[in-house]
C-alpha positions in Angstrom: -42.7 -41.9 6.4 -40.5 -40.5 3.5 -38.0 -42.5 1.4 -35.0 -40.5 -0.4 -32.9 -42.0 -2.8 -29.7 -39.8 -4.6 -26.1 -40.5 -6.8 -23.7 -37.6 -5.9 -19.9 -37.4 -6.7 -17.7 -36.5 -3.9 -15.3 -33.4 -4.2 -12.6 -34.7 -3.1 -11.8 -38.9 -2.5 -13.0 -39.7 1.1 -10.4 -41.5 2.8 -11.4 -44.3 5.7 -10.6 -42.2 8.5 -13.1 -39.5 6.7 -15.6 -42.4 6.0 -15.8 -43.4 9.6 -16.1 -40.0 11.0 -18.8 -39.5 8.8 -20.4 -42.9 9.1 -20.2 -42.5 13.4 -22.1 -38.7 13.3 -24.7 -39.8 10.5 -25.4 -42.7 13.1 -25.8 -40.6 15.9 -27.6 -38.3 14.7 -29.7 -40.3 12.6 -30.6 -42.5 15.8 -31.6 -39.5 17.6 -34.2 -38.0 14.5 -35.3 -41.7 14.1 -33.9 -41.5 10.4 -32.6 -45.6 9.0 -30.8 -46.1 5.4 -27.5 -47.1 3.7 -24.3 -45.5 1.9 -22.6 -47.0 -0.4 -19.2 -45.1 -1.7 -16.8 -45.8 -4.0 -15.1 -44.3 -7.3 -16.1 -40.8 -5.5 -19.4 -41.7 -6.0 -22.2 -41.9 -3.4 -25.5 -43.8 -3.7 -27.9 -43.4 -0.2 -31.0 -44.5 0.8 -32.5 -42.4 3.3 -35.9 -43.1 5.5 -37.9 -41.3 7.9 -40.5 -38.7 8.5 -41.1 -36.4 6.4 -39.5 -33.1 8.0 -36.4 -34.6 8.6 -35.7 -36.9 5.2 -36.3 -32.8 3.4 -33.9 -31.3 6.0 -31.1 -33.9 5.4 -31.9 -33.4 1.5 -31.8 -29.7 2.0 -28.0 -30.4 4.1 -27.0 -33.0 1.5 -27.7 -30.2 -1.6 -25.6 -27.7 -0.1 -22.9 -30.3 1.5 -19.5 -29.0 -0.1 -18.3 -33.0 0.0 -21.2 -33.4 -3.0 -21.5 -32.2 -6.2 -24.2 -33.6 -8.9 -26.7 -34.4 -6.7 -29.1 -36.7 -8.7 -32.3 -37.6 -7.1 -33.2 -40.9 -8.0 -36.9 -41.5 -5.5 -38.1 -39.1 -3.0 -41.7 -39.7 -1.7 -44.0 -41.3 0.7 -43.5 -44.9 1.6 -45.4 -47.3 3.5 -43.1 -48.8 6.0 -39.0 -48.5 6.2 -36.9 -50.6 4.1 -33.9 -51.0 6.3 -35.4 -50.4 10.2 -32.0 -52.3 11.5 -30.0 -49.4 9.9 -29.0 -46.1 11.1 -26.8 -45.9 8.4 -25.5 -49.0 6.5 -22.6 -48.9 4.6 -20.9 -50.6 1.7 -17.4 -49.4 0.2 -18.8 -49.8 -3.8 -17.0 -51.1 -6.6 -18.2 -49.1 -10.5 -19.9 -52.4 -10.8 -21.5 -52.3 -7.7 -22.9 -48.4 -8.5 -23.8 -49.0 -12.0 -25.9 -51.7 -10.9 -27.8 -49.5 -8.4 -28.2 -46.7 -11.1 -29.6 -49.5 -13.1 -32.6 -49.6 -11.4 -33.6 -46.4 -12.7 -32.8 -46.7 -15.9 -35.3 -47.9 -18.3 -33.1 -48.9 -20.5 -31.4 -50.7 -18.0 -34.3 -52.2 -16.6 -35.1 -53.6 -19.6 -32.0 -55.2 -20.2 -32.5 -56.8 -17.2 -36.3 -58.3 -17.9 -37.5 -56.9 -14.0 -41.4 -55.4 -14.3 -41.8 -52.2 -12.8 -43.5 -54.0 -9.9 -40.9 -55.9 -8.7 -38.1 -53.4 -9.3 -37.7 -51.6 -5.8 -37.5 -55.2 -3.8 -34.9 -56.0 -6.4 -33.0 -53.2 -5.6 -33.4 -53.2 -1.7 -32.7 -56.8 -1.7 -29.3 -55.7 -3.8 -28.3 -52.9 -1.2 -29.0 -55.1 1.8 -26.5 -57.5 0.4 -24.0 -55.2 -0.3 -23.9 -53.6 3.2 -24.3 -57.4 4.8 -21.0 -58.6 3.0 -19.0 -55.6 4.2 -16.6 -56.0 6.8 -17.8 -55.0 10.8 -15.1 -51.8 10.4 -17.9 -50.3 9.2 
């Protein structure tokens, strides 16, 4: 099982309509290459957690680096992991306010991270616990 985490800014601003068309094929086909995560998007910005096996969380990356929606792909994590973080998901998704992104890129900052007084070993449950609340106070039009 392989864990990918990335900031990108969007080429152009994603309307609703583009959001859920996106959002309904990423599901799909997610569901179908047993791949679970969350997408949070906001100020043309794009922060996703992606999870599954190996072959398929490097394909999607692969995609994702040469998506013409993207530009400034930042990996943030990318590696093995234990067990999935959000196995309900197929693809959660949070419309994000600059608050809600800075906090995310927080995480892996170390300056950041200091600021907020969170050891390293606690960090990632901080910040899965964080995107799980964003994506379980949106709205079910997502």
């Amino acid at each position: 099982m392989h864990q990918l985490i990335y900031t990108s800014h969007a080429t152009f601003s994603m309307t609703d309509k583009d959001l859920l068309a996106l959002l309904r094929w990423s599901r799909d086909w997610n569901e179908q290459k047993g791949v679970t995560g969350v997408l949070l998007y906001g100020d043309n910005q794009f922060v996703q957690v992606i999870e599954g096996p190996k072959e398929v969380v490097a394909y999607l990356y692969t995609h994702i680096l040469r998506d013409r929606r993207h530009h400034g792909v930042t990996e943030l994590a990318y590696g093995p992991i234990v067990q999935r973080i959000f196995t309900q998901w197929t693809m959660g998704f949070h419309p994000a306010t600059s608050e809600h992104l800075a906090q995310v890129r927080g995480y892996f900052n170390p300056e950041q991270l200091a600021l907020h007084n969170h050891s390293l070993n606690t960090r990632d449950e901080l910040l899965f616990d964080l995107l799980k609340g964003f994506v379980e106070s949106s709205t079910s039009t997502w």
